[in-house]
N, C-alpha and C positions, 0 to 999 in steps of 0.2 A: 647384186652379187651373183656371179657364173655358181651356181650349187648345180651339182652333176647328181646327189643323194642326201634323204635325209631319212637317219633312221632313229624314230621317237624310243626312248627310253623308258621302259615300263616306270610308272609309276606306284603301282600297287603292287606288296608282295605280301608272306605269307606270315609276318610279325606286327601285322596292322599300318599298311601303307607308306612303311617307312621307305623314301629314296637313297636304298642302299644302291641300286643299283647306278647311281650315277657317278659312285665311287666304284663301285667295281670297275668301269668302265674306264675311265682314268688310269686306272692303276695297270688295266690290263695296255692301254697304248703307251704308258710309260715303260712296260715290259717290249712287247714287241714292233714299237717304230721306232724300224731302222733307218729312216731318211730323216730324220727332220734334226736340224742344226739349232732351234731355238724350241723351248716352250714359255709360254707369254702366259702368264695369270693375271686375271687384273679381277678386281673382284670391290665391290664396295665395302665390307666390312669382314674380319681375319680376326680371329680371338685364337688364341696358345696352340688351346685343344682340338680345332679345326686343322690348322699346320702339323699338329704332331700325327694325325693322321694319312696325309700325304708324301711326310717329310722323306721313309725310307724310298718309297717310290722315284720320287724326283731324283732324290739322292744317284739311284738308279739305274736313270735314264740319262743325269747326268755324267756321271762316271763310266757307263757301257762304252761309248765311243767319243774320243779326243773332239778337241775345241766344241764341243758344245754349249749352249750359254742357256740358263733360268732368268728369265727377267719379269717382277711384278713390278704391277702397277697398281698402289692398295689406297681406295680411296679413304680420306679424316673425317667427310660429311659427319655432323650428328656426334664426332666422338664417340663410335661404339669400336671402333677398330683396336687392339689391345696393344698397346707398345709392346710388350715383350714378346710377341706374336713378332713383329715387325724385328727386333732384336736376333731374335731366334734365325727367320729368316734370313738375316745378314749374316750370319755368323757361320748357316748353311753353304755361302757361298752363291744365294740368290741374289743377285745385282736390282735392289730394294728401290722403288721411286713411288712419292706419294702426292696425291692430287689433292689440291688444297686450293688450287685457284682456278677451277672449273666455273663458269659462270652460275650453275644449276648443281644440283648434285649428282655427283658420278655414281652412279648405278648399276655398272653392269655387273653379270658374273659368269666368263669367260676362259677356258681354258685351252691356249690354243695350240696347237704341234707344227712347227714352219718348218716344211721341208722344201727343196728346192724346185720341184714339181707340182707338189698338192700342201693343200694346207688344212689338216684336221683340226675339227671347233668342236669345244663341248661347252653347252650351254643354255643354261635355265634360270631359274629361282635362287637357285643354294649360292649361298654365301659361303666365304672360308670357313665357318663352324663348323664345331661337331652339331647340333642339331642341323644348323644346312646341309649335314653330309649324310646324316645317319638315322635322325629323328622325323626332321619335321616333315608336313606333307608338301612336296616341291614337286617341278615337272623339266626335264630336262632334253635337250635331243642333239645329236648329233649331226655333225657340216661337213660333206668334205667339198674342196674348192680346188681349183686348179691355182698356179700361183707363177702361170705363163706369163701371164700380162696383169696390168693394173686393174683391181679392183675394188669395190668399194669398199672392202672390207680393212684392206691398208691403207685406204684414205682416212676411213676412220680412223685406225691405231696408227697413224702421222699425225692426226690430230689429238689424241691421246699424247704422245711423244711429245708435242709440244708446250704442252700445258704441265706436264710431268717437274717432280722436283727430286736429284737425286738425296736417298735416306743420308744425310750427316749422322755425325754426333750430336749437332749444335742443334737440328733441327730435330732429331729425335728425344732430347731434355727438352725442349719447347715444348713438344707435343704430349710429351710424361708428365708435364706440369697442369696444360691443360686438362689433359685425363684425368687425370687426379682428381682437378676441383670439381669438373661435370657428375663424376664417381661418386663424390660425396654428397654432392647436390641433389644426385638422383635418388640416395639412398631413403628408406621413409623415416617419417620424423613421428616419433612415440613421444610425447610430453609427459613428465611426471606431475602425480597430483600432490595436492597443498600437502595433505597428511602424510605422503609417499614424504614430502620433502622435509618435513617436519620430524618423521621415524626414523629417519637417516642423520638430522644432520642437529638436533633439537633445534629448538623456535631461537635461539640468539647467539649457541656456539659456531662460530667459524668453521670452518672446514675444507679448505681449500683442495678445492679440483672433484670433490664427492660428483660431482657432474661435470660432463666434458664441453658441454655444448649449451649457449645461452641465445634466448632471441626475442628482443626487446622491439617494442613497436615504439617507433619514432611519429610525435604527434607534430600538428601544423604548428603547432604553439608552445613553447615547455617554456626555459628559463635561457637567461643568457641575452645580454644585447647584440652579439654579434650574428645570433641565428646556431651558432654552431653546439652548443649547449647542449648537455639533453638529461636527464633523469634517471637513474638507475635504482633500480628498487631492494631494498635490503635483499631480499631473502638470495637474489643474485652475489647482492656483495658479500654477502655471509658462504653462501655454500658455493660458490664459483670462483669467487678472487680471495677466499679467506681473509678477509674485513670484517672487523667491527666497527660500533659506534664511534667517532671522534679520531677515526684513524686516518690516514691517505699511506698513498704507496705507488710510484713510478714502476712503470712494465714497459718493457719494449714489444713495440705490436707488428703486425705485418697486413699491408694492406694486398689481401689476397688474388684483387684484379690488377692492380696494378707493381702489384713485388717492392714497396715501397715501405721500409721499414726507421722507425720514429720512435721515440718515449713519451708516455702520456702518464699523466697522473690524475687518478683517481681517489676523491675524497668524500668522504662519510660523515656524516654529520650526526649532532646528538640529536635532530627533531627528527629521526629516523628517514631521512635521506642521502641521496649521495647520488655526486654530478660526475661526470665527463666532458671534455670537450674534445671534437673533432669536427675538422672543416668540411669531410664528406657528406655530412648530415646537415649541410646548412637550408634557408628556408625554400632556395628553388627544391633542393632535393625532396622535399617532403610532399606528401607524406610517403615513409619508408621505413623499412625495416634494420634493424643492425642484428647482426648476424656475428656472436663472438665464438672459438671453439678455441682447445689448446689442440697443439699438436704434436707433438713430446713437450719439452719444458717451452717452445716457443708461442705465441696468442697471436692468431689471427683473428680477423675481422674481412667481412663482404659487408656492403650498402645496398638494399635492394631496393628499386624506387617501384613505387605505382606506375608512376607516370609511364616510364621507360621498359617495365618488365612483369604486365601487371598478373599475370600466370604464376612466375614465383612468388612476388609477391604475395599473392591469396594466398599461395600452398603454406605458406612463412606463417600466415595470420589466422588460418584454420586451425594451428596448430597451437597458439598461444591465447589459453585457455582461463590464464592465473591474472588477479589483479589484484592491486593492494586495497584498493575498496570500489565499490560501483561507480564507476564512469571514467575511472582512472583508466590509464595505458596499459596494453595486455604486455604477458609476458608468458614465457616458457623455460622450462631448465630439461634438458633432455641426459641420458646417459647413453654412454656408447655398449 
């Protein structure tokens, strides 16, 4: 890369080492660069409140002088990037593309000024967040380059460009879909206890929905000759599907990896059990977890297998605490 100057960006100030000044700095070249026809963000990960910080600035710098163009480049790695962050951006008038088929994951965080002579780079740690912006401890410095002839710095951002996907509608509900389920996934799982479940909902009336969220361990062996079978334990069908003894009752479910929606029925029996059957849980799959939650009035279900995801898995089975007697299958009833 031709760098003609680099000048580091303090990182410590007088509010306890927050990189404020790497926003200052930003904002002050979106005030006074008057050459530069493009600014290029690209950044691994952009949450709301990070962009609402920058937004008037760019705004700015886009509006001071005619055809100027704002283009990111916001990488999906990891699902931390916040769809309405990316939303927001669109709606700014920033020409939105996301990296999703990067071999590795896209990492940088970049903010560049293209003008037709030089090209100023700011560029450190901080991500689009507000903590990357304003909190946390990050270290940043400043590029400028000449932008006479080819360098490698637009070899890279061609190679960037290429791997690039423009923000849709279609692919930004794709990607709200996925955030979502990661969101939920991430969130922690508090189990309630027998007595907790019991205080709520007494030991045999029904109660349908008292708990949002159920997570039943699927063993190598339960019932059923096809494999698909599986066992559901009262206090489940009692306080999560509002069942009692000697009942059944058809629900339409949603299979949440794969957006795959079916009627299953569920029946209870008087020797205080009650089955389901679904093909996801069959004998390759096991052992595994099922994973039920409502979601307004609709009932989704995830499959978590050992085999294939043995991380969530654990996290699923650390948390299911409850059994109907010793050696039997765990379970958990969580509330939202």
């Amino acid at each position: 890369m031709a760098s003609q100057s680099g000048k580091p960006l303090p990182t410590c100030s007088e509010n306890g080492g927050s990189m404020i000044d790497f926003l200052v700095e930003f904002r002050r070249e979106c005030r006074r660069n008057d050459s530069a026809t493009r600014l290029l963000i690209l950044s691994y990960a952009v949450s709301l409140k990070g962009w609402a910080l920058i937004r008037s600035s760019v705004r700015g710098f886009h509006n001071r002088l005619p055809h100027r163009q704002v283009i990111a480049f916001i990488g999906l790695d990891h699902l931390l990037t916040e769809p309405e962050a990316l939303r927001a951006m669109n709606e700014a008038g920033v020409a939105v593309n996301v990296i999703s088929r990067w071999p590795n994951t896209f990492h940088p965080k970049v903010f560049a000024f293209l003008g037709t002579d030089t090209i100023a780079i700011l560029s450190g740690s901080n991500n689009l967040t507000k903590r990357g912006l304003t909190s946390n401890y990050e270290f940043a410095a400043r590029i400028d380059i000449e932008n006479t002839r080819p360098s490698r710095f637009m070899e890279w951002l061609d190679r960037v460009e290429r791997v690039a996907e423009p923000l849709s509608p279609r692919r930004l509900a794709s990607y709200l879909s996925e955030y979502g389920s990661a969101r939920r996934l991430r969130r922690p799982f508090i189990a309630t206890t027998r007595d907790r479940i019991r205080q709520l909902t007494g030991k045999s009336s029904p109660a349908a929905r008292r708990f949002t969220t159920a997570i039943v361990e699927v063993m190598d062996r339960e019932t059923g000759t096809e494999g698909t079978q599986i066992q559901i334990p009262m206090e489940i069908v009692r306080t999560f599907f509002g069942l009692k003894a000697n009942t059944s009752r058809s629900f339409v479910v949603k299979n949440d990896d794969t957006g795959d929606r079916r009627s299953l029925k569920l029946t209870a029996f008087n020797n205080n059990t009650a089955r389901l059957s679904l093909f996801e849980v069959n004998r390759e799959a096991r052992p595994c977890v099922l994973e039920l939650w409502w979601q307004g009035a609709e009932l989704h279900f995830r499959v978590v297998r050992q085999a294939t995801n043995p991380g969530e898995y654990k996290r699923h089975m650390d948390v299911c605490v409850l059994q109907t007697r010793a050696g039997s299958k765990r379970f958990a009833l969580l509330r939202s």
